[in-house]
N, C-alpha and C positions, 0 to 999 in steps of 0.2 A: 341743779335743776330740781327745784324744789313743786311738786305735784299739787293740782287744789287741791284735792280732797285732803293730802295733808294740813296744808295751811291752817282750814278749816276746823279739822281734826283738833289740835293739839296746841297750844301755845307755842311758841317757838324759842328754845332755847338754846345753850350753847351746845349740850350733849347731842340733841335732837337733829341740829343742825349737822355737827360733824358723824353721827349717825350716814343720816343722808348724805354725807359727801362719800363717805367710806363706802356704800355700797353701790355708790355711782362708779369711784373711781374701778371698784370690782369689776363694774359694769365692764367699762369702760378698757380695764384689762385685757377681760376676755374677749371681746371686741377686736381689740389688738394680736391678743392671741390668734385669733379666728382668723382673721388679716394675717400673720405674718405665716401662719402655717398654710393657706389657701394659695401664695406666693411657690413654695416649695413644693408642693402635691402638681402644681402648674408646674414649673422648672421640671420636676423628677418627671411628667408626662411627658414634658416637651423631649429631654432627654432619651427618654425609653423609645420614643416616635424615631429620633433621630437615627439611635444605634438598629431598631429595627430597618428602616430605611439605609443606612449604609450595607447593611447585610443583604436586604437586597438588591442594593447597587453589586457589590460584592460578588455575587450568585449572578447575576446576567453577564458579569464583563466574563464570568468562567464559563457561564454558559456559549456566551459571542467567542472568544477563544477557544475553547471545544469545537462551538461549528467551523470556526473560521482553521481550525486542523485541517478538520475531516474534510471540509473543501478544497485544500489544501491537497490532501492525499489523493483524493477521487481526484483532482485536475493530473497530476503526477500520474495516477496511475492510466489515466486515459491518453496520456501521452505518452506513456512508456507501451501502451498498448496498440498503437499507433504505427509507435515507432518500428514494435518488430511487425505490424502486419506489412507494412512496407520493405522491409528487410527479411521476411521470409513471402511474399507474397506469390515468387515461383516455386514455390514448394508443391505443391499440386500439377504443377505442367512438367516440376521436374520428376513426379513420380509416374507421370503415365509415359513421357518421355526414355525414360530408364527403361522402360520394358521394351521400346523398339531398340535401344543402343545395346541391346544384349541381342538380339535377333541379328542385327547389322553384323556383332560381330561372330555368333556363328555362321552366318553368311559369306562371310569374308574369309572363315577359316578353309572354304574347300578350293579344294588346290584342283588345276585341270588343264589340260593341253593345250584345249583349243580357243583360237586367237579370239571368237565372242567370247566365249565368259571371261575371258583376260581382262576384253575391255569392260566386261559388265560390273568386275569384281574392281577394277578401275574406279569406275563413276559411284559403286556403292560405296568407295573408299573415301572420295571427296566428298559425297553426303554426309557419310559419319564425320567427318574431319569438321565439315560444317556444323554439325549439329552439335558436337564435343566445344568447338569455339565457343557459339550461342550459346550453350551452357554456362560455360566460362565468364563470359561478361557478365552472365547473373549472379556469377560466384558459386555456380553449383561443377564440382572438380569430384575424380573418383580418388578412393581413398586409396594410397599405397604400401601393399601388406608383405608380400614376398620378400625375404629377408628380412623383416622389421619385426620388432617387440609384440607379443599378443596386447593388444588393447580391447578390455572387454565393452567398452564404451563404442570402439569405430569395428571390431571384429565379431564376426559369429565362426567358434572352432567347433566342424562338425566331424572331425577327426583330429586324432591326434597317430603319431609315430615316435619308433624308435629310430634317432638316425645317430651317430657318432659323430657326424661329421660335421654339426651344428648344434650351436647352447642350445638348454632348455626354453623352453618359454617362446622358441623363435618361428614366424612362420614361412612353412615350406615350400606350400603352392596353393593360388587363392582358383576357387572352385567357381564365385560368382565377386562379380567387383561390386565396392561399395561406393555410396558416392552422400560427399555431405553437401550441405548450404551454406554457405560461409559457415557455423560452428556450429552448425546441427548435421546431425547425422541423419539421413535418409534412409538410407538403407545402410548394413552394416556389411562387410565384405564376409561370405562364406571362405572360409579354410582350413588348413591344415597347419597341425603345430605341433613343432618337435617337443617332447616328453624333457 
């Protein structure tokens, strides 16, 4: 591509000629150059765009699994929470309860001649019997200590003896009854435990 003003310029010869092709084809190079490297700057972006974008694909699916745990957990725990209010839900009637089944039974311990309080000590007897059932069905049962292992978990020992005539660790005579919920304890049995 030969320019007017050279044309014009200069006679034209072979030197001249191939001159101008030499620093077209330069041209012409860098041009290519310019082109091939503008290809790879594009690639390397598109590239960097991509891995940046999987990374945050990446980061959300751990984020979505994180939540999708803790959702997970919180559902569990609202159901295990659930589950014991429904399975201890007499806990509360069976503690003001307890307080009259200890009344009933000092009640029931006096002893007397006469044929009314026979029969009164009678009916207060089928009351408590009743109300010991009712318990029962809700799984609320007294705990059984006399003769049995101290367990500090279902017992409170607010004495201890020396007896010979019974292991260590064993108890003697319970002072107040304990009574659990199906495997909670309520109240713990007061007693006595041989040394």
């Amino acid at each position: 591509m030969v320019t007017e003003e050279r044309k014009n310029e200069q006679p034209v010869n072979e030197e001249t000629v191939e001159a101008i092709f030499a620093e077209e084809d330069v041209q012409v190079e860098q041009a290519n150059e310019e082109e091939a490297v503008a290809p790879m700057d594009e690639l390397q972006t598109a590239t960097a765009k991509i891995e940046e974008l999987e990374a945050k694909i990446e980061e959300m699916d751990n984020k979505y699994l994180r939540l999708q745990a803790d959702f997970d957990n919180s559902r569990r725990r609202a159901k295990l929470d659930m589950e014991a209010a429904l399975k201890y839900r007499a806990q509360s009637l069976a503690g003001d309860l307890i307080q009259s089944l200890d009344n009933f039974e000092r009640a029931m311990k006096i002893e007397s001649d006469h044929e009314e309080t026979k029969s009164m000590l009678a009916g207060m007897d089928m009351i408590y019997k009743g109300i010991v059932e009712a318990l029962k069905k809700e799984g609320i049962e007294a705990i059984e200590s006399v003769g049995k292992e101290f367990d500090p978990h279902m017992h409170q020992a607010v004495m201890q003896v020396q007896d010979d005539n019974v292991d260590s660790n064993i108890i003697v005579e319970e002072f107040q009854k304990g009574y659990k919920l199906k495997d909670r304890v309520i109240r713990p049995s007061m007693v006595k435990v041989s040394e």
